[in-house]
C-alpha positions in Angstrom: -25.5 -32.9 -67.4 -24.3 -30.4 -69.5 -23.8 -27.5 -67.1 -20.6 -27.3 -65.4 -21.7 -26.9 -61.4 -19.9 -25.0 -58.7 -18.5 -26.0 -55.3 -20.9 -23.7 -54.6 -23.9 -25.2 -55.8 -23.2 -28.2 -53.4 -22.8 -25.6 -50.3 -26.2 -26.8 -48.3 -25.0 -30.4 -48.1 -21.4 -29.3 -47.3 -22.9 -27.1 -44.6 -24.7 -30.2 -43.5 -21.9 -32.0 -42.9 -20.2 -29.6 -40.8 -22.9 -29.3 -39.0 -23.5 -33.4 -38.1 -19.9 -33.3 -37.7 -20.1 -31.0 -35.2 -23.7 -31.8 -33.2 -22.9 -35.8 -33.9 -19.1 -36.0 -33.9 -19.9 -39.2 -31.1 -21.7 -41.2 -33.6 -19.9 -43.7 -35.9 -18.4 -42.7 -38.8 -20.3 -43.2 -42.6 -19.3 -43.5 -45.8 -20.1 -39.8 -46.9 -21.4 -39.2 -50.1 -21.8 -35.7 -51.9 -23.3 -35.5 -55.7 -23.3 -33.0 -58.8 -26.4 -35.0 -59.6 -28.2 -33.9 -56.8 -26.7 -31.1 -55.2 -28.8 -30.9 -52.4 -28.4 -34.3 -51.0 -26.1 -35.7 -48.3 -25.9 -39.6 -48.4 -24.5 -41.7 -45.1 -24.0 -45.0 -46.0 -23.0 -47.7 -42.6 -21.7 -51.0 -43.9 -20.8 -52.8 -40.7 -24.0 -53.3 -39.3 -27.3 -51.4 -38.7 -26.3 -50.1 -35.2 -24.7 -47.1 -36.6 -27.7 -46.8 -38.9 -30.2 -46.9 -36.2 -28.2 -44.4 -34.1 -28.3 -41.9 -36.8 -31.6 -42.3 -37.5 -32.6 -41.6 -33.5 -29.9 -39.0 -33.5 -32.1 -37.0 -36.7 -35.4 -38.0 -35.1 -36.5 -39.7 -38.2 -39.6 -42.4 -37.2 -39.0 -46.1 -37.6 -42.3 -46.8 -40.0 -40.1 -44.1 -42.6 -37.4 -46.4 -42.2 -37.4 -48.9 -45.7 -36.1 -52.3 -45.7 -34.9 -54.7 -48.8 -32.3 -57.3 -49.4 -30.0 -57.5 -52.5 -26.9 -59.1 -53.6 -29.6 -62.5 -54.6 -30.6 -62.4 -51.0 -27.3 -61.9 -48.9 -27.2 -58.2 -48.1 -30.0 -56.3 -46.4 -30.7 -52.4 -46.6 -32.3 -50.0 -44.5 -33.1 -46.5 -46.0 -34.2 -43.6 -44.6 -34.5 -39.6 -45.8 -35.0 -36.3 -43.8 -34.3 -32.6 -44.2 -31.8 -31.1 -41.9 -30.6 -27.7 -42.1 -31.4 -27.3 -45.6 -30.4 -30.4 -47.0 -31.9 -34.0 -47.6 -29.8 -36.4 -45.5 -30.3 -40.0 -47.0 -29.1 -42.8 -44.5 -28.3 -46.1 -45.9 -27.6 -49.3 -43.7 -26.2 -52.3 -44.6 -25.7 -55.4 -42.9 -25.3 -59.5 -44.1 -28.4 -61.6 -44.0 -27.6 -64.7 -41.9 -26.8 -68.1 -43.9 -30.2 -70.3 -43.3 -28.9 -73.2 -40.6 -29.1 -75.9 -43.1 -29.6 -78.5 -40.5 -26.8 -78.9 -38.5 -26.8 -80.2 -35.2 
């Protein structure tokens, strides 16, 4: 990118944070993540578990069957991603959590 961006140019996320902040402020707290890349995204990234995921998700009405699910890290992390539009922005959710050790057969 060769074009020198703004604060400006990243005002609809921005506004969209204020606003979470302000309807959601009961909610746990994400990772936040704002971009020059794409300017009119909002990322929330939850790395202790997927209840502060899920409580987002319900919070911005997004459906369960948008919700997508992998594992990375050869297996030991899993990740739940979701998108929707909110006040002018695309809000991206991420959720990470550990996938449990197999039980290799203790008693």
């Amino acid at each position: 990118m060769n074009e020198l961006l703004t604060l400006d140019a990243l005002a609809a996320p921005l506004r969209v944070l204020r606003l979470l902040a302000a309807d959601f402020g009961h909610l746990p707290a994400p990772d936040v993540d704002l971009s020059r890349i794409y300017p009119d995204r909002l990322t929330l990234h939850f790395h202790e578990g997927l209840h502060a995921f899920e409580a987002w998700r319900e919070a911005l009405a997004v459906p369960p069957e948008q919700v997508t699910h992998a594992v990375q890290s050869a297996g030991t992390t899993r990740v739940l991603k979701a998108s929707t539009d909110y006040a002018g922005a695309e809000v991206h959710l991420h959720g990470y959590t550990d996938v449990p050790a197999a039980d290799g057969g203790a008693a």
